[in-house]
N, C-alpha and C positions, 0 to 999 in steps of 0.2 A: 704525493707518492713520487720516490725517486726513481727514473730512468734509467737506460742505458747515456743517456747523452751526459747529464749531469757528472757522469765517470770519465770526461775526455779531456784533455790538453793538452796543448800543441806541447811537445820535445822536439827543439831542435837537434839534426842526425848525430853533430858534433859531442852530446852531452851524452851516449849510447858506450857506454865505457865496454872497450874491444881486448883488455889485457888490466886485471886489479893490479891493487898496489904492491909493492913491495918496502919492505916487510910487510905481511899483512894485516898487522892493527894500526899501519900508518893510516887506513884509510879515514876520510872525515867521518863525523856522528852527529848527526840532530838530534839533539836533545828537548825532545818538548813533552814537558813535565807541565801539567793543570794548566795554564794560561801563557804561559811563559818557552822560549824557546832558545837555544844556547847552542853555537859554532865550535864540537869540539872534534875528537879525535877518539877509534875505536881503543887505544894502547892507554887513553884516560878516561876507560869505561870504568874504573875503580873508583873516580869522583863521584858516578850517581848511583853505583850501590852500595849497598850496606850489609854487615854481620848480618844473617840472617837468614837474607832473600837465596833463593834456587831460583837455578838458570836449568831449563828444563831442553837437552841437546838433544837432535836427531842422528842416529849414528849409524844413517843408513848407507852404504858405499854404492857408489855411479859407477856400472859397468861400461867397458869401452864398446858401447853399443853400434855403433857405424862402423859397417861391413863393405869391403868392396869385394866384388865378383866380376865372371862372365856368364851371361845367358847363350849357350852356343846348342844352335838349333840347326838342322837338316831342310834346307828349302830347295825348291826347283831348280832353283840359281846356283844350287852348292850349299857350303858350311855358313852361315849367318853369325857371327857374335855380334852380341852386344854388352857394352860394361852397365853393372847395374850396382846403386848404391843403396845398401838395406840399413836402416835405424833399428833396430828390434826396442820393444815396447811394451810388451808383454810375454812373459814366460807361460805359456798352458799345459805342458810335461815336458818331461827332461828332456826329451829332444825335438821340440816343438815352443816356436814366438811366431809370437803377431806381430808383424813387421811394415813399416812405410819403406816405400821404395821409390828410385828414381833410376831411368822413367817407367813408369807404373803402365803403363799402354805397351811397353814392350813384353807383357810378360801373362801369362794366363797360366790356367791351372793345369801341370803335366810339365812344366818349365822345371827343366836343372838349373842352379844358380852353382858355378865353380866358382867356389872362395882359394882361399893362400891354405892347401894342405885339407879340405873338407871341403863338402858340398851341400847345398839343400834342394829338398823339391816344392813346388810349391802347390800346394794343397788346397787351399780356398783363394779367392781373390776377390775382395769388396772395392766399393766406388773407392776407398783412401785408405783400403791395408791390403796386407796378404798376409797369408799363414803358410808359414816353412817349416818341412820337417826337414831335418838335419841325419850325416849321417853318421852321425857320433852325439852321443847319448850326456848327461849329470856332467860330470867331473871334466870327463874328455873334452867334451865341448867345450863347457866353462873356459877351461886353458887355453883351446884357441882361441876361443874371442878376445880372450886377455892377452894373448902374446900377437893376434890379428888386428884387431882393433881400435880406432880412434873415441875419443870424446864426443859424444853427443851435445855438442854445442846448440846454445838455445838458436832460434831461426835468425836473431835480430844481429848474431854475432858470425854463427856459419856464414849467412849470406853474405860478411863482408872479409872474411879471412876465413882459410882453414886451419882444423884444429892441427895442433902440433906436438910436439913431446911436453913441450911446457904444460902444455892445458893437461897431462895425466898428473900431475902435481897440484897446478895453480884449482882446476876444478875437483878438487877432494877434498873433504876437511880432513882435519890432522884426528878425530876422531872416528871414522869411518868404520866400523867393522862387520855389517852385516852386508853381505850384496844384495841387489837386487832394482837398485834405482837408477834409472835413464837421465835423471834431471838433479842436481845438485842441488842439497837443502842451502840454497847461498848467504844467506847470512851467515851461517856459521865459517863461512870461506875469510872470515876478516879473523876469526883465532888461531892464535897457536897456543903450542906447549907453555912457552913464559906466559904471553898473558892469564891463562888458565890456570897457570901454577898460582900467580899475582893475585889471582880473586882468589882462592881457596884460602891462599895466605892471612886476606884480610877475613876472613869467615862467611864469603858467598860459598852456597855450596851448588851442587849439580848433582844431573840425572839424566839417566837415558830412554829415550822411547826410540823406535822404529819403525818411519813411514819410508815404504818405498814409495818416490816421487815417481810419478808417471809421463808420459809425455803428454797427455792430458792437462797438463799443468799451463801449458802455451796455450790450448785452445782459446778461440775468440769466444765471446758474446755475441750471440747475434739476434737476440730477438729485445726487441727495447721495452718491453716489461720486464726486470729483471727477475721476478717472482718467479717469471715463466721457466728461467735459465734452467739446467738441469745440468748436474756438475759430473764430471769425471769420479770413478771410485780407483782407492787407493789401497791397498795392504799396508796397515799396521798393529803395531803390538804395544801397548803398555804392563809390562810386566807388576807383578807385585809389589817388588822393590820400590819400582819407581812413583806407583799409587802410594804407597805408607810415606814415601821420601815429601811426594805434594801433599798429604794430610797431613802430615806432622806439622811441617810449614805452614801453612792455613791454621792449625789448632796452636802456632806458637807466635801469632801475628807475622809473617814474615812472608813477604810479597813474592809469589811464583811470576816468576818472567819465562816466555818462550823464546828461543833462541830462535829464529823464525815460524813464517805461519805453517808449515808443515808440522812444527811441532804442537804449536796451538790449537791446528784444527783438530789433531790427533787427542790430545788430553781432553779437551771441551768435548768431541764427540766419546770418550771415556769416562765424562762427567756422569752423576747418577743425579746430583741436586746439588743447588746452591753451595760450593764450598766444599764440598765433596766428590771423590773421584775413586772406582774402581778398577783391577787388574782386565785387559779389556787384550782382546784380538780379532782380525777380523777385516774385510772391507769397508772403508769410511768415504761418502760420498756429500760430508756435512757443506752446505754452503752457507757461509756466515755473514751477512749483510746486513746492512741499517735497521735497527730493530731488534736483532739477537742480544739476547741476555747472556753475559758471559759467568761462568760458574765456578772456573776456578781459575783462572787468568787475569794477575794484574797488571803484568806490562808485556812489552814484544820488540823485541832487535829486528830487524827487518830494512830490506834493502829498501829500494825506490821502484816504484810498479810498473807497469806498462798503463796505458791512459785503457777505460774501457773493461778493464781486466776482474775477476774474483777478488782476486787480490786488492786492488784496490778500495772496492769493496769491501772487504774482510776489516782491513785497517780503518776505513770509513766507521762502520760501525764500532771499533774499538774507540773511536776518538769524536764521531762526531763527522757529520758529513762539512759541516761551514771548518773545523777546525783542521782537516784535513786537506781543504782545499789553501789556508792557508801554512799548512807545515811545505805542502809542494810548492808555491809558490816563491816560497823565503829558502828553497831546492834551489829554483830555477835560476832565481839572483843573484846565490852565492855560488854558485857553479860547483852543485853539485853533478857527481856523475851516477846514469840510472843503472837498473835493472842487475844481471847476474853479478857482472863484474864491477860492478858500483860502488858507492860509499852506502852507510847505512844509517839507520835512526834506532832511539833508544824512544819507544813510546809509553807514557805513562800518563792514563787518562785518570 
């Protein structure tokens, strides 16, 4: 039985990619197809598809979730501020998220947080969140956070730069059109418009589903049974369209790829049987690991993981626990770069 340890290697800091390529299908692509593996480029992803196949895309948009404020509070001493920084993470009505903050010990329930032009109070407060109601509602809100707002940069990238106006571009795909995601479906951050137009041209076709990424998505592993693990849930939607677009495909021999694993997790948990997939909405909390039988997924675009990670995991069981440990290693040599802003692989087990 495989562990937690089994899932770890060292990445040195340097290979932690801090800013993607540009243009971005310049970035590099692993190609490891059945036994074989091949040093290319995401802008000659047109080399290993073919007329046929669907690229199945997440088209969920990353809200500029990191807030800054002051907590200004009435003590013996006089007026108190403190600056606090809020992630929001989950939406629970229009004018209410679940939110991480820093620092979280400054701030209890009955706190004002004064943001730029809005406020919230804070309502509940657990060991590693709080809950803020706000004091503008839907629509209203929505705009400030968006005209307030920075990029929710994954922790491995925050922690070494902040985010900047760049990252409201560099972190969106060029497909994005539903709100609601805190975490960037990142493989798809290596397309644009030409390339996308290029594959259609040649007869790849595409489709949309909608997971919103959570910040859940960073969470560690921490218990070394992974069986044990128990995964984040996520909101997503497979519409009708996009069910009859994967059946068709399946029914006309023609290979479904997921544009990364947020997409994959999302269709496989929309799976009904073998080869088949219905219109599905809903919270999905699937975790896919060594073992799972995939049902209608035969390949997956996907960045480079964190060591330890689901994800890693996920890709594992798509490929094979020994095969994967040699796709990362033949990573590590050609200096590849990991995780959000990284190069990516085309996996075809």
């Amino acid at each position: 039985m495989l562990t937690l340890a089994d899932f770890d290697f060292d990445l040195p800091e340097d290979r932690i990619a801090l800013r993607p390529a540009s243009p971005r299908p310049a970035s590099k692509l692993l190609v490891a197809q059945g036994d074989g593996m091949v040093d290319s480029t995401v802008a000659d992803l047109g080399q290993w598809l073919r007329a046929g196949d669907l690229l199945v895309l997440n088209n969920t948009k990353v809200i500029p979730a990191r807030i800054k404020g002051e907590r200004r509070r009435e003590t013996t001493h006089g007026s108190g501020v403190s600056r606090i920084e809020a992630t929001l993470i989950e939406r629970i009505a229009p004018d209410t998220w679940v939110a991480l903050a820093r620092p979280m010990k400054r701030l209890k329930p009955g706190d004002i947080i004064y943001f730029d032009g809005f406020s919230a109070e804070v309502t509940e407060k657990a060991p590693a969140q709080v809950t803020l109601q706000f004091d503008r509602s839907g629509a209203a809100l929505d705009a400030l956070i968006e005209q307030t707002g920075t990029m929710p940069l994954p922790p491995y990238i925050a922690s070494k730069r902040p985010a900047d106006a760049r990252d409201r571009d560099d972190y969106q795909t060029v497909f994005a059109r539903h709100t609601g995601a805190v975490a960037a479906p990142t493989a798809s951050l290596h397309f644009d418009d030409g390339l996308l137009d290029q594959l259609a041209a040649m007869g790849v076709r595409r489709t949309e589903v909608t997971l919103h990424v959570g910040a859940g998505t960073f969470l560690p592993v921490k218990v070394e049974n992974i069986e044990d693990h128990k995964m984040h849930a996520e909101w997503g939607e497979v519409t009708a369209d996009a069910a009859d677009a994967i059946n068709a495909t399946i029914a006309q021999g023609g290979r479904v790829i997921a544009l990364g694993t947020t997409a994959l997790r999302l269709i496989e948990t929309a799976a009904t049987e073998k080869g088949r997939i219905a219109p599905w909405v809903g919270d999905t909390d699937i975790f896919i690991r060594p073992g799972y039988e995939f049902k209608v997924t035969d390949g997956l675009i996907t960045n480079f993981h964190l060591p330890r990670s689901t994800l890693l995991m996920l890709v594992s069981a798509l490929m094979g626990h020994a095969r994967i440990q040699a796709i990362y290693g033949h990573a590590l040599a050609q200096d590849y770069r990991f995780f959000s802003y990284g190069d990516s692989s085309l996996l075809l087990p």
